[in-house]
Backbone as CSV, one residue per row, in Angstrom:
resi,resn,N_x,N_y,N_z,CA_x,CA_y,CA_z,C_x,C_y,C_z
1,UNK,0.849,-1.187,0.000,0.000,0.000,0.000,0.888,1.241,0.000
2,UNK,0.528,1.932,-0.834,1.665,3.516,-0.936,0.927,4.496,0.144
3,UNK,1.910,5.324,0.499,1.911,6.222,1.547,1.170,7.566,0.832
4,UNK,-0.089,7.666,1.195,-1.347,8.685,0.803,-1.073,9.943,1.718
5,UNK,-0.291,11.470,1.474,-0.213,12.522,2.921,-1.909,12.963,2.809
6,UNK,-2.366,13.257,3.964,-2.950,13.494,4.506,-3.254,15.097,4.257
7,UNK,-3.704,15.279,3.594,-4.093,17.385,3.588,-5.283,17.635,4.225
8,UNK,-5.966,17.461,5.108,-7.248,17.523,4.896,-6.991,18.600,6.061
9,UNK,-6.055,18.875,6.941,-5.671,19.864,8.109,-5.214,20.568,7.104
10,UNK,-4.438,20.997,6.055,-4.054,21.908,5.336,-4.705,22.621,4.761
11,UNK,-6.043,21.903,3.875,-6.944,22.388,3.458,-8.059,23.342,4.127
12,UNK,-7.774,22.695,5.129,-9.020,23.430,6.115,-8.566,24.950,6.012
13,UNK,-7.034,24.710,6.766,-6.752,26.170,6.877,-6.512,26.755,5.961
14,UNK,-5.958,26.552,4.679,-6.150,27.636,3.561,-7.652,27.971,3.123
15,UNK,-8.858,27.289,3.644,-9.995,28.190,3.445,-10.035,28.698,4.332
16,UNK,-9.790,28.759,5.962,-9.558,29.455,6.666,-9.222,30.914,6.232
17,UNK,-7.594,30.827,6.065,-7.093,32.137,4.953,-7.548,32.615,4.657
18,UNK,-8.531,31.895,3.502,-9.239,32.717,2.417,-10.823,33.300,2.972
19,UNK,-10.978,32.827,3.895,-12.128,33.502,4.165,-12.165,34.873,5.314
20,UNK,-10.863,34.502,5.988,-10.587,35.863,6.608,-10.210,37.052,5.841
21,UNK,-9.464,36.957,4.874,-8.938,37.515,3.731,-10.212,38.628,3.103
22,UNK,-11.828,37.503,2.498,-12.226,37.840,2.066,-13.310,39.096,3.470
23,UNK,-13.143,38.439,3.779,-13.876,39.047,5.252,-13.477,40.686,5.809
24,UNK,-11.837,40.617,5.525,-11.218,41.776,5.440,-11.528,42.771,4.504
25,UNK,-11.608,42.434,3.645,-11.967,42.944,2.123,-13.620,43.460,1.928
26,UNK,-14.228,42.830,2.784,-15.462,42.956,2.346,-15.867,44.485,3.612
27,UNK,-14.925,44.038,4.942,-15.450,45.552,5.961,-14.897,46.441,5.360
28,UNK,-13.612,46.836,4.805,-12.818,47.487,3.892,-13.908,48.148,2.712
29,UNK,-14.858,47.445,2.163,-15.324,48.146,0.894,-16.648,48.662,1.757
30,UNK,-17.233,48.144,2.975,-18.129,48.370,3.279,-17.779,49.521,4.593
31,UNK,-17.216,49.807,4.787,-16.748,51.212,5.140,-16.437,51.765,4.632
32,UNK,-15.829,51.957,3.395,-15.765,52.532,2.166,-17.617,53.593,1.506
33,UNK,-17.957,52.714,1.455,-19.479,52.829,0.519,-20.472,53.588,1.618
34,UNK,-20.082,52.600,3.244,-21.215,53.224,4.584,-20.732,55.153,4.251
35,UNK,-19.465,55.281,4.204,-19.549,56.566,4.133,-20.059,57.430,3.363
36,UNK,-19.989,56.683,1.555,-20.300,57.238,0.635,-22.165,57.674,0.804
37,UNK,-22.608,56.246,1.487,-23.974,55.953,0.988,-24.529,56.895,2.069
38,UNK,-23.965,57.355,3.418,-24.236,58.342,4.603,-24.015,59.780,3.839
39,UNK,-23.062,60.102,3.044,-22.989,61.538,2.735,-23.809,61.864,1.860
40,UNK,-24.487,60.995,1.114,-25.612,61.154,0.325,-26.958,61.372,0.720
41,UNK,-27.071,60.090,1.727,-28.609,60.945,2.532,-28.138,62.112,2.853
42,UNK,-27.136,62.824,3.484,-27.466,63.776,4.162,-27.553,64.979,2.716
43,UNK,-26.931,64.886,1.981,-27.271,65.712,0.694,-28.670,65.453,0.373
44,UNK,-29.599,64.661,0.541,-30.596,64.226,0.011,-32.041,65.363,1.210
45,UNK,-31.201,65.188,2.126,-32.126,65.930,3.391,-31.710,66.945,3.702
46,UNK,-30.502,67.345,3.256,-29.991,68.892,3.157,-31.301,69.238,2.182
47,UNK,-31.030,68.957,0.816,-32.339,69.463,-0.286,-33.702,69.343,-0.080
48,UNK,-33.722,68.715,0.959,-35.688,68.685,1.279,-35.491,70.052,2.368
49,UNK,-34.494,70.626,3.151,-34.273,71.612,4.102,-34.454,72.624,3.519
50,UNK,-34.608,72.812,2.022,-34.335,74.175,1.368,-35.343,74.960,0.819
């Protein structure tokens, strides 16, 4: 019988990786946009003020 390595602990953690990764990426754009999408209401309710 040949010697089969075992990845299945390796694997885990490179989706691990990748999902912290993406996780990073995703508060990153979404603090990005919360600001964009906040300075807009307030332009939006500035113009109903006028």
């Amino acid at each position: 019988m040949l010697y089969l390595p075992q990845e299945e602990g390796q694997g885990l953690v490179e989706y691990g990786l990748i999902l912290i990764l993406v996780a990073i990426v995703v508060v990153i754009i979404l603090t990005a946009l919360g600001t964009q999408v906040s300075n807009a209401f307030s332009r939006i309710v500035d113009g109903f003020g006028q």
